[in-house]
C-alpha positions as CSV (number, residue, x, y, z in Angstrom):
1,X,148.0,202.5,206.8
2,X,145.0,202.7,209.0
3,X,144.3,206.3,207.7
4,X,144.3,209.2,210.5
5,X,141.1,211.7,208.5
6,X,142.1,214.7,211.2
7,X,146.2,214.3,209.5
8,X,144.7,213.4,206.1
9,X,143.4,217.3,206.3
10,X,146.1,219.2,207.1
11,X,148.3,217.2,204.7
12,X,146.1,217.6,201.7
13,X,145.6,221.4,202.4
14,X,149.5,221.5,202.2
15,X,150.0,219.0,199.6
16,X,147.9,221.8,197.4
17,X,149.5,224.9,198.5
18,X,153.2,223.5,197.9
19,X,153.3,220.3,196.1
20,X,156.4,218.2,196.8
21,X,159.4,217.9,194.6
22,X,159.9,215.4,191.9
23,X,162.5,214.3,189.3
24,X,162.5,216.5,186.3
25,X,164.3,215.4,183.4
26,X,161.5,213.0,182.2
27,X,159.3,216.0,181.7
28,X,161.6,216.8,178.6
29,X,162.1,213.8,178.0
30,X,163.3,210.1,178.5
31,X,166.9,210.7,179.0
32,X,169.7,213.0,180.8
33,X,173.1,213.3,181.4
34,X,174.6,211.7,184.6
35,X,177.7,211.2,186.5
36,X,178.7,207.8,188.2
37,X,180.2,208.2,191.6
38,X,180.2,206.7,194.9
39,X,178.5,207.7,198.4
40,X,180.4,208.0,201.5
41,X,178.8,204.5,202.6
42,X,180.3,203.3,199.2
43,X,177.5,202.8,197.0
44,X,176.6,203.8,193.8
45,X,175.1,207.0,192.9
46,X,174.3,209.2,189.9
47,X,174.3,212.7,189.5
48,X,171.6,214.0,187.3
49,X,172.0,217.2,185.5
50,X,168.9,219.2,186.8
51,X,168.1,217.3,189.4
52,X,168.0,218.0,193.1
53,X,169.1,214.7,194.9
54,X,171.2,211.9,193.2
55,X,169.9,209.1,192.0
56,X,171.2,206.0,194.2
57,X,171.9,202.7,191.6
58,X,173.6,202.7,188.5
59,X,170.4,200.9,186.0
60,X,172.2,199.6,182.9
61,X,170.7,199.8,180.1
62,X,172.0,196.3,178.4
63,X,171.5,194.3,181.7
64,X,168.2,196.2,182.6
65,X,166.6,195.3,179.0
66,X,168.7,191.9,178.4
67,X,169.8,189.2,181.2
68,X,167.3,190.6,184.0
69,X,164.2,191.4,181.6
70,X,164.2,187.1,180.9
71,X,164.7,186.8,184.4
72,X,161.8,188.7,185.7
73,X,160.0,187.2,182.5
74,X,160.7,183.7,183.5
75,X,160.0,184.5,186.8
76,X,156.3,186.2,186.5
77,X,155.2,183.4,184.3
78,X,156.9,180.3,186.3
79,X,155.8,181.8,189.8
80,X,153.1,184.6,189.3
81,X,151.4,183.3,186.4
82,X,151.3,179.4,186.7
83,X,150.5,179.3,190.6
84,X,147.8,181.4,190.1
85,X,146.4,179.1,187.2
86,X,147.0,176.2,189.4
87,X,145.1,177.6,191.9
88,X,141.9,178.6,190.0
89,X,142.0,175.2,188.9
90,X,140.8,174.2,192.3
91,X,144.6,173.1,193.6
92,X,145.4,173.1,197.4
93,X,147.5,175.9,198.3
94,X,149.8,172.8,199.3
95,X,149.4,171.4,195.5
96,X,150.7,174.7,194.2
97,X,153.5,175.3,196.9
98,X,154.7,171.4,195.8
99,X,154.9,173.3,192.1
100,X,156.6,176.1,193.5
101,X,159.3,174.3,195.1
102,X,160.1,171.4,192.4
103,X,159.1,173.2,189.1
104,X,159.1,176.6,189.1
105,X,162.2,177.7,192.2
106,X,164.8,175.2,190.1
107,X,164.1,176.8,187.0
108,X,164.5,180.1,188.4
109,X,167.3,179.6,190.4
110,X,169.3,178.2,187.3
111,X,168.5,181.4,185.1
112,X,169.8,183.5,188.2
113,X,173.1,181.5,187.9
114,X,173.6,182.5,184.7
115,X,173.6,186.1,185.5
116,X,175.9,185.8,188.1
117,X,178.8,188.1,186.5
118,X,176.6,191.2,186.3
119,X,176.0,191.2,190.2
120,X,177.2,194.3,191.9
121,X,178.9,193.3,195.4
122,X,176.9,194.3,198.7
123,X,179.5,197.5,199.3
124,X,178.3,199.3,196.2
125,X,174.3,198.0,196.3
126,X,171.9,201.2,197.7
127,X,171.6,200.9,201.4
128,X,168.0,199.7,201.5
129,X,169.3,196.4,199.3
130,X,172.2,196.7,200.9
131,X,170.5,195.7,204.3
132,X,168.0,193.4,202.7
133,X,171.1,191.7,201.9
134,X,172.7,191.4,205.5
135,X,169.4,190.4,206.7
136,X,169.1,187.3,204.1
137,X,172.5,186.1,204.7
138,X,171.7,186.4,208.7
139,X,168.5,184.3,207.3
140,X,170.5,182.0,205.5
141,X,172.1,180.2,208.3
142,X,169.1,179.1,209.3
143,X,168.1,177.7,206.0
144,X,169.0,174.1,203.8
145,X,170.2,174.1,201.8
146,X,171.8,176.9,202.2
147,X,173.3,177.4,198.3
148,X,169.6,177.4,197.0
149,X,168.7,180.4,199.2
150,X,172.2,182.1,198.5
151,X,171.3,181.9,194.5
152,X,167.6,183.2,195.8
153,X,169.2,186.2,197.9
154,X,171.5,187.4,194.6
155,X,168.6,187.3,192.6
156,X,166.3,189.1,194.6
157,X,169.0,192.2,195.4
158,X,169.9,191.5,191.7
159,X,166.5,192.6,190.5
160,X,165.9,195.1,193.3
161,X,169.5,197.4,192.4
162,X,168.6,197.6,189.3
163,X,165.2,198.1,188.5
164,X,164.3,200.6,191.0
165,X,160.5,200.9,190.4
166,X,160.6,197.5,192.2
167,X,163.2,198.8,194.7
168,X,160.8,202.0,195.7
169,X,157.5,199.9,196.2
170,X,159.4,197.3,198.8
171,X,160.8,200.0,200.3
172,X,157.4,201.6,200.5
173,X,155.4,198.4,201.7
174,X,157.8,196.6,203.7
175,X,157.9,198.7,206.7
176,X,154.3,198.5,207.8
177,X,155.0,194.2,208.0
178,X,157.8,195.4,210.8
179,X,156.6,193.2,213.6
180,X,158.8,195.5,216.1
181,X,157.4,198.7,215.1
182,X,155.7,200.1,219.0
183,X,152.4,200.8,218.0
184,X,152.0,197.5,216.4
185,X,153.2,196.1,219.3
186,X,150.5,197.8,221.5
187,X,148.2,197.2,218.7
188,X,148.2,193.4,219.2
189,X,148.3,193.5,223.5
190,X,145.5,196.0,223.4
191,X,143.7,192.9,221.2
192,X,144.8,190.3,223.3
193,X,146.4,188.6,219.8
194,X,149.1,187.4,218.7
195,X,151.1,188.9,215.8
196,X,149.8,187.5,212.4
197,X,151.7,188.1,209.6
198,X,148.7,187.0,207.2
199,X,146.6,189.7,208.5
200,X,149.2,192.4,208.3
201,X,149.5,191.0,205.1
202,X,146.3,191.7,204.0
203,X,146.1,195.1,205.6
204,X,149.0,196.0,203.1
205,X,147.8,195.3,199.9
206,X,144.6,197.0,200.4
207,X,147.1,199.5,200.4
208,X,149.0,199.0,197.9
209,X,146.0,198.6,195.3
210,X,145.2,202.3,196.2
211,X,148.9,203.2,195.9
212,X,149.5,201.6,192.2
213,X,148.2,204.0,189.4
214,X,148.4,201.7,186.2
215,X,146.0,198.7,185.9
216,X,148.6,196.9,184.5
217,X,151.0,196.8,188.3
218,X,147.2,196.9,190.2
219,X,146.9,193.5,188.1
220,X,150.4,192.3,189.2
221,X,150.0,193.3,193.1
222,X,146.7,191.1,193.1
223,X,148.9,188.3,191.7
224,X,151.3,188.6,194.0
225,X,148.8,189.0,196.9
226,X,147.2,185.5,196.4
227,X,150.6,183.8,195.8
228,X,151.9,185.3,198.9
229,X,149.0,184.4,201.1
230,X,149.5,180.6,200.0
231,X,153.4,180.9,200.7
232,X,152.4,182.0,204.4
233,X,150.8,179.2,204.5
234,X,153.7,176.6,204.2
235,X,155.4,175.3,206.7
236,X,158.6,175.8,205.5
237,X,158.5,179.8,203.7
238,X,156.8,181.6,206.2
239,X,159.2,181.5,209.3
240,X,161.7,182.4,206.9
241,X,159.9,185.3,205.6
242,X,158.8,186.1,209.3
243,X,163.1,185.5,210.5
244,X,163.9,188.2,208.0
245,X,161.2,190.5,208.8
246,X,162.6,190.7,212.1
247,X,166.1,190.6,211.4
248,X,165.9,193.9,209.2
249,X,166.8,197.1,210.1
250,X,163.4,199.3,209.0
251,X,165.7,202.9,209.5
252,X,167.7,201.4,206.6
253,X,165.2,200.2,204.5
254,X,162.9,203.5,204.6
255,X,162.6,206.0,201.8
256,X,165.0,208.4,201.7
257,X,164.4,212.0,200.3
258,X,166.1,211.4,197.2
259,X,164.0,207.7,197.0
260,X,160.7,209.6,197.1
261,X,162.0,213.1,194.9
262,X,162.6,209.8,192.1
263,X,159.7,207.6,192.9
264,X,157.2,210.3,192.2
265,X,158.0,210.0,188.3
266,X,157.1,205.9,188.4
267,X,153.7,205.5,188.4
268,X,153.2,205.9,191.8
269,X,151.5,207.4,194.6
270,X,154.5,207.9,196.9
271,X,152.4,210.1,199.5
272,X,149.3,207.8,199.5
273,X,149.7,207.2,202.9
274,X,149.2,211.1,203.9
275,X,147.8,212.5,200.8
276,X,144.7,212.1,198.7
277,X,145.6,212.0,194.9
């Protein structure tokens, strides 16, 4: 994230010699034939005619455009959209958490409950959701009441193994919040500081502004960003949120070749971190 101008160099030279691969079929246009199988580790993959790497997931068309479009509807307006015009409305960041938690979160959780049929189960999620599950449920003991954050946790895997241009960016950004990695470690004794999650927090969407192409998801990170910062404020959200970022398994949750060969066709800059676009 802190950018390293010496590696910067030598990528971008090779970046322009030999530019990496990248799904195909979207050149030609919006659709391809595919077939539905499992990985060894059991979850779902497609093969694309053309392509070079499956495609792990199974989007469905009717869920993907029906019962989770008025989920993530619901949920950008309820959580994104009203917090934030709570908050430039001069309300506390407590005043809008108090929202959060006894307007928007029941509403939510309700409209998750009604998609509850169209879950995939854990063994055929990707692995990346696959181990954001494991780590919520190891979260979830911790947590009351507990059913409120088990509706939460199907939600968020719900949304996240099916739309993956939401899967690709956590999986992008979540790793550089890993409060184990060495360096960041070092980073923080060399300081003489303890770890803050705010600050990492902040370091990351700078990042992620330069990583989004479209103003239209630059918009949405910046909506996120100040909602965020307000939740790691409360008393009650952040040591959950810091629990799980510890209790994840980064290996798992990384980009795998076949995540990045598909990510490059989303509006993304999947290489930002080593290349200039």
């Amino acid at each position: 994230m802190r950018k390293n101008k010496i590696i910067r160099f030598f990528f971008n030279k090779l970046y322009r010699l030999r530019l990496p691969p990248m799904v195909q079929y979207w050149k030609d246009g919006d659709s391809a034939r595919a077939k539905l199988t499992t990985a060894k580790d059991g979850s779902y993959i497609m093969k694309i005619e053309g392509e070079k790497y499956p495609l792990y997931g199974f989007p469905r068309g009717p869920v993907l455009f029906g019962v989770l479009a008025r989920l993530k509807h619901l949920a950008k307006n309820l959580v994104l959209n009203e917090s934030w015009k709570l908050l430039e409305e001069g309300k506390t960041n407590e005043e809008m958490m108090g929202y959060l938690k006894n307007v928007a979160l029941p509403v939510v959780l309700a409209e998750i409950e009604k998609n509850k049929y169209d879950f995939f189960p854990p063994e055929r999620m990707c692995p990346a959701v696959r181990e954001l599950w494991r780590a919520l449920t190891v979260v979830e003991q911790e947590v009351k009441p507990q059913d409120q954050f088990r509706t939460l946790k199907q939600g968020i895997t719900f949304l996240l193994q099916e739309d993956d241009a939401y899967r690709f960016r956590l999986q992008l950004l979540l790793p550089y919040l890993n409060p184990k990695h060495f360096w960041r470690k070092l980073y923080y004794f060399i300081k003489r500081k303890k770890y803050s999650l705010r600050e990492e927090a902040k370091f990351l969407f700078a990042f992620a502004d330069g990583m989004e192409i479209t103003p239209d998801m630059k918009g949405r990170m910046k909506l996120i960003e100040r909602i965020l910062m307000a939740v790691l404020e409360d008393k009650e959200f952040s040591p959950i949120i810091d629990s799980l970022l510890r209790e994840l398994n980064y290996k798992k949750i990384k980009m795998s070749k076949s995540d990045t060969y598909y990510a490059r066709g989303k509006y993304l800059k999947v290489d930002y971190a080593n290349y200039d676009y």
